[in-house]
C-alpha positions in Angstrom: -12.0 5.0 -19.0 -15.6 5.9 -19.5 -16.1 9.9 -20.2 -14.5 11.9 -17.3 -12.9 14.7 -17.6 -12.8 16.2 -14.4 -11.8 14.1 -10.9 -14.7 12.9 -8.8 -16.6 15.8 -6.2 -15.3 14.7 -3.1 -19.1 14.3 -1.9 -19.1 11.2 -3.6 -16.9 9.1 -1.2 -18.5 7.1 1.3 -16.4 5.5 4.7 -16.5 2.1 6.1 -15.1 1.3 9.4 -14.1 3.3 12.1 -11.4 3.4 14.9 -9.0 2.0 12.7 -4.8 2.6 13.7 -3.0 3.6 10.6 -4.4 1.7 8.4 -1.7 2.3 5.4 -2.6 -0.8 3.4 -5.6 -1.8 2.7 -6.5 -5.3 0.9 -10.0 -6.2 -0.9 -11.6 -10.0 -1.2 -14.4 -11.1 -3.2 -16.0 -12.3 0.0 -16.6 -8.4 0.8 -13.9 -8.6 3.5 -11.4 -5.5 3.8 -8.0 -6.0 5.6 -5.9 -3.2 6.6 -2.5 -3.2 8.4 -2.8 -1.5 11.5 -0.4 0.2 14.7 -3.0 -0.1 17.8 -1.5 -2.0 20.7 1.7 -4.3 19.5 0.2 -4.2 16.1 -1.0 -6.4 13.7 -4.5 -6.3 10.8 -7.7 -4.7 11.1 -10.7 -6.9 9.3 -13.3 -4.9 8.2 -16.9 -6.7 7.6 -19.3 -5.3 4.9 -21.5 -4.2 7.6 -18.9 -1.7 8.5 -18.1 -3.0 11.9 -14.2 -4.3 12.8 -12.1 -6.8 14.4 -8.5 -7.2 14.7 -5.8 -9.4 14.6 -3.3 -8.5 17.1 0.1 -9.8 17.5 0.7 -12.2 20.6 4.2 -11.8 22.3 5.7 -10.7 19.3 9.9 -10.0 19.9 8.8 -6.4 19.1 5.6 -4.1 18.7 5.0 -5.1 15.0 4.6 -2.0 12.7 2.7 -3.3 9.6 3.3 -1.0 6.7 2.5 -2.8 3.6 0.4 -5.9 4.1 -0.2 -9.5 1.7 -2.8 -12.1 2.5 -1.8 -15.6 2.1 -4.0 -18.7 1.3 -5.9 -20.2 4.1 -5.8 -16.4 6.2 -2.6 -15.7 7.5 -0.6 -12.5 6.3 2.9 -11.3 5.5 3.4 -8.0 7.2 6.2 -5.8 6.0 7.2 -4.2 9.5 8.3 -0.4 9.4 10.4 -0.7 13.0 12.4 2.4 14.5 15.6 0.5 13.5 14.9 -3.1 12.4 12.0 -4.5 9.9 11.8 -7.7 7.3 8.9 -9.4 6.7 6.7 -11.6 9.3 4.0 -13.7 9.1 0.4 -13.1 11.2 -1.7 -16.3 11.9 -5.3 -15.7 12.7 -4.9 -16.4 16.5 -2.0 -13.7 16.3 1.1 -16.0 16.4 4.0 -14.2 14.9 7.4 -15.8 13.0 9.8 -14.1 10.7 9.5 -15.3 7.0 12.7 -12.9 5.7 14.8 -10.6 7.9 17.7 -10.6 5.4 18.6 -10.5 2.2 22.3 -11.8 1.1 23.6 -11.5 4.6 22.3 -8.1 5.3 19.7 -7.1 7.6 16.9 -5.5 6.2 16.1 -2.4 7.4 12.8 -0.6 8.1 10.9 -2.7 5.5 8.0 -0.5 3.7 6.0 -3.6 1.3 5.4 -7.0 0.6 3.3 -8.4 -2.2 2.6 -11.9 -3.5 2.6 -12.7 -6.7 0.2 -14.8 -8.7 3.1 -17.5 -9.2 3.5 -17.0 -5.1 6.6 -15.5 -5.4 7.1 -13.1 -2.4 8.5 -9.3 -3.4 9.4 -7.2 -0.6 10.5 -3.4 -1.4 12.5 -1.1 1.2 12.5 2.5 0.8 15.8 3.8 2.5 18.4 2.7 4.9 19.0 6.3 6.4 18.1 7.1 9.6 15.9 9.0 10.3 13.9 7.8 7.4 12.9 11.3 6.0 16.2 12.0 5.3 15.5 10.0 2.4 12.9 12.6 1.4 15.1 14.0 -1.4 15.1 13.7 -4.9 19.1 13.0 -4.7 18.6 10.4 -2.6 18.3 6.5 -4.2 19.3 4.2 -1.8 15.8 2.1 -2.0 16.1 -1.7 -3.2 13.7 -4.8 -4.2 14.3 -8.7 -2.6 12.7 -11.6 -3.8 12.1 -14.2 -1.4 12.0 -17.9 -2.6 12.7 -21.4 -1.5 16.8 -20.9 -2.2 16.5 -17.3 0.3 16.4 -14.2 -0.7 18.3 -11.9 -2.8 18.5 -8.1 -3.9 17.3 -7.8 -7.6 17.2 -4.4 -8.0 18.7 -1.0 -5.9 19.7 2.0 -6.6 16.0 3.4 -6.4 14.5 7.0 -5.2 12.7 5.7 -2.0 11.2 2.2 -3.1 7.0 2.4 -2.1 4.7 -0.1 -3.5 5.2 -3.0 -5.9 3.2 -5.4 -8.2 3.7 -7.7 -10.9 1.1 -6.9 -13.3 -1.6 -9.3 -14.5 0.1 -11.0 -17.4 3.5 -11.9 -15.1 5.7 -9.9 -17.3 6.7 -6.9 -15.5 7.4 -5.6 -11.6 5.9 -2.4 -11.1 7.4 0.1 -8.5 6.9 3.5 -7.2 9.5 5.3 -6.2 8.2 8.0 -3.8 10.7 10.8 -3.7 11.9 10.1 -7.2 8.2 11.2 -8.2 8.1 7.9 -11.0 6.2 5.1 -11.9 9.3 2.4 -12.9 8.6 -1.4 -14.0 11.5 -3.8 -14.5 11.0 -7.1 -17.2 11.3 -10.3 -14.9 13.1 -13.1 -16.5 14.0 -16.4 -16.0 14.5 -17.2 -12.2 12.8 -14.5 -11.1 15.8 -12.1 -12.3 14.7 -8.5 -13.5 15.6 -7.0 -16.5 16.9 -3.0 -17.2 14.6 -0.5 -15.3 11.8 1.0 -17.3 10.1 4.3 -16.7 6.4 4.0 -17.1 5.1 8.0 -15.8 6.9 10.8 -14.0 5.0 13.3 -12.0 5.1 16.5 -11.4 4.6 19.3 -7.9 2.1 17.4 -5.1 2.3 14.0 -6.3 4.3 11.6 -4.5 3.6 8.3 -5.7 2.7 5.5 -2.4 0.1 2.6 -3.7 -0.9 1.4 -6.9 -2.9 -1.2 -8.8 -4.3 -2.4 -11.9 -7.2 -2.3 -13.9 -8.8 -4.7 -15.7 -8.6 -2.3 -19.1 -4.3 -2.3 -18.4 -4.5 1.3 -16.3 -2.2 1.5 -13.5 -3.8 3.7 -10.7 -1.4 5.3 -8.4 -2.2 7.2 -5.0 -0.5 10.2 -3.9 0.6 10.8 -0.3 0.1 14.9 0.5 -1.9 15.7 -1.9 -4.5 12.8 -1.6 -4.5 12.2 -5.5 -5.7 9.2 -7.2 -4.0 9.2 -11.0 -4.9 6.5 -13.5 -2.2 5.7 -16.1 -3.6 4.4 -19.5 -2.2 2.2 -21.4 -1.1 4.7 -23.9 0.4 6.7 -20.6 -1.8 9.2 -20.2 -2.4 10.5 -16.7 -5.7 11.3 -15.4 -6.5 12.3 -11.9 -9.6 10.7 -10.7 -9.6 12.1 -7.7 -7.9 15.4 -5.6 -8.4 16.6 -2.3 -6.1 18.7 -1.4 -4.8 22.4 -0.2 -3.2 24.7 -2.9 -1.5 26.5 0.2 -0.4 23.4 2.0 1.2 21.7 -1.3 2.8 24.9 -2.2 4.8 24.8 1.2 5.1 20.9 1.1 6.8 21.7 -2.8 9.3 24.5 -1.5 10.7 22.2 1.2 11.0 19.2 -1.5 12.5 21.6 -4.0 14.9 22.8 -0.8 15.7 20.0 0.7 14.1 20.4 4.0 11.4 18.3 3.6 10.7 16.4 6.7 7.8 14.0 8.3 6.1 17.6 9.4 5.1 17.9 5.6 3.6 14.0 5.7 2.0 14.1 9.1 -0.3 17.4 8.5 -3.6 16.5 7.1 -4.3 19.0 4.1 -7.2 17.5 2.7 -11.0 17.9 3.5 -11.9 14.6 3.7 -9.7 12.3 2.9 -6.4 12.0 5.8 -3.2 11.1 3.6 -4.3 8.6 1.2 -1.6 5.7 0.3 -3.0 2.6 -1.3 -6.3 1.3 -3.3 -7.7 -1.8 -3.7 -10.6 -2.5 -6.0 -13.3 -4.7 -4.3 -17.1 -5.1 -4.4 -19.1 -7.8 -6.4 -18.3 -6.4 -9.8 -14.6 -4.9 -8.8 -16.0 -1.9 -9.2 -15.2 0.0 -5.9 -11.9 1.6 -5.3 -10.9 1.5 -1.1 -8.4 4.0 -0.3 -6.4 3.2 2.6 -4.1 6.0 4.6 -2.0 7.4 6.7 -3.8 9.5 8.9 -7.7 8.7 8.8 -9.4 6.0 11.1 -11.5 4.6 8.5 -11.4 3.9 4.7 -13.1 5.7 2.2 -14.4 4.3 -1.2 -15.5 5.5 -4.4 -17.3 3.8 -7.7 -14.7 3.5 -10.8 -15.9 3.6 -14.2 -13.5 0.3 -15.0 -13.4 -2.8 -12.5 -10.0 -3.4 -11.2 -7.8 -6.4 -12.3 -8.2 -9.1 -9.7 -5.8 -9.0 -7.7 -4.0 -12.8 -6.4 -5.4 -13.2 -3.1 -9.0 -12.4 -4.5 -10.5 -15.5 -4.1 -7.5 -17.4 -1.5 -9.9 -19.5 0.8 -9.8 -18.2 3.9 -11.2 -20.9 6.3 -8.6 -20.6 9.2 -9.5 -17.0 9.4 -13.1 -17.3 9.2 -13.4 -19.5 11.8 -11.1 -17.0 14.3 -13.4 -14.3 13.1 -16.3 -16.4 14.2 -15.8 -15.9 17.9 -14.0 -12.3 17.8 -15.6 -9.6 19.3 -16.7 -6.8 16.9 -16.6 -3.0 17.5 -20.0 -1.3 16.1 -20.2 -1.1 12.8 -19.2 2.7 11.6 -19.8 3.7 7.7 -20.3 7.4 8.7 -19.6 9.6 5.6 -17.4 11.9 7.5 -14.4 10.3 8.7 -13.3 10.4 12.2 
């Protein structure tokens, strides 16, 4: 990955958008739209146009407020939105004009939980991920804690094909097909499992571990076979090459606030206190990246605490991701007529 040896000066990040609720995931397309889920009103995405300025898709009489954590686009411009509710979650589906229906809300007779990710597959298979079934959530915040699982969704249902995992974050199934890539947060690794035949996964593999302040949320691919992982506290972006070496691209972060975030992991009394306070000096809790731009070349960092996304240039173009070049048209033609906030690509974020 080019020459660096040192992670990008924070200087360097620009911001697009502004006003934005939450806006944890964030998906690229080659059309120079961004898409990010978001928790204003009864929830739903935030569409970001290359001039900065937003619109959203909001939910319409949803059975609940719709918590969007992890967010996929499908063909034509509807999404799947893995909700994070107080007590229930699954996966539902967002038309442009903001109808809502439920696409998977259990898994082998069981109810799925507070559901953290969704991600489509380049054969459209659907894989959802949930972190924990403790309540409150951060008592999964432990390193003795693996309760997190995987579901595939297909035509025949969906089933559980893998568990057992240290609070289950973000998941892809890299370029080739061949393997699932997780993150599992609290566990602090990087795991892939081999999918076979049927969509069945293989024996778990461990592809990095990390060490104190990172806490692996989001991560993608590049087009060279790195994986790049962002960190939630510490507002790290790590590439993994293919050989497995780590190198942080990026790092904004508070030695003094880590160090206290690390004692109460190590404890365990780590608690949403040590996610919800903002330690960086620019960027507010990063948790996912998607590479976009003409030449895949710019990395957009979404997050849990900031109101806009922040970018940066890569030295290697991301791997195209499945939805890169889904047609859109129902969407574009909603977008159309929406109303649009000012554009806002301020370089300090709001």
């Amino acid at each position: 990955m080019g020459t660096r040896q040192t992670p990008l000066p924070l200087d360097g990040l620009a911001f697009r958008g502004g006003g934005l609720v939450r806006p944890e995931c964030v998906l690229a397309h080659r059309s120079g739209l961004l898409f990010a889920s978001d928790w204003q009103g009864l929830g739903g995405v935030s569409v970001v146009r290359p001039d900065g300025s937003c619109a959203r898709i909001t939910a319409a009489d949803p059975p609940r407020p719709m918590r969007p954590n992890g967010i996929a686009l499908e063909p034509g411009g509807t999404f799947l939105l893995a909700d994070l509710g107080t007590e229930e979650g699954g996966v539902w589906r967002l038309h442009p004009d903001g109808g809502v229906e439920p696409v998977v809300t259990e898994a082998e007779g069981r109810s799925l939980p507070p559901t953290n990710y969704v991600h489509i597959d380049g054969d459209g298979r659907v894989w959802i991920t949930v972190s924990t079934s403790m309540r409150p959530r951060d008592r999964a915040y432990r390193r003795d804690v693996a309760d997190g699982f995987v579901v595939l969704a297909g035509p025949g249902g969906a089933r559980i094909v893998a568990e057992g995992l240290g609070y289950t974050n973000e998941c892809q199934v890299d370029p080739a097909g061949a393997f699932l890539y997780v993150n599992e947060t609290f566990a602090r690794r990087l795991s892939r499992f081999p999918i076979l035949a049927g969509g069945r996964l293989g024996d778990r593999e461990m592809v990095a571990t990390f060490g104190p302040g990172t806490f692996p949320d989001g991560l993608v691919f590049d087009a060279e076979g790195g994986v790049w992982i962002t960190s939630i506290v510490s507002n790290r972006v790590i590439r993994i090459g293919p050989g497995g070496r780590q190198t942080i691209v990026l790092e904004d972060a508070d030695p003094a606030h880590l160090a206290w975030v690390e004692e109460a992991y190590q404890g365990p009394g780590m608690g949403r206190p040590h996610l919800d306070r903002v330690a960086g000096r620019r960027l507010r809790n990063i948790s996912s990246l998607a590479f976009g731009g003409p030449d895949l070349t710019t990395a957009f960092l979404g997050c849990l605490a900031g109101d806009g996304i922040a970018s940066f240039t890569s030295d290697v173009p991301g791997a195209a991701p499945p939805h890169w070049s889904a047609p859109l048209d129902a969407l574009l033609r909603t977008l159309a007529s929406a109303p649009s906030a000012p554009a806002a690509t301020n370089e300090e974020p709001t």
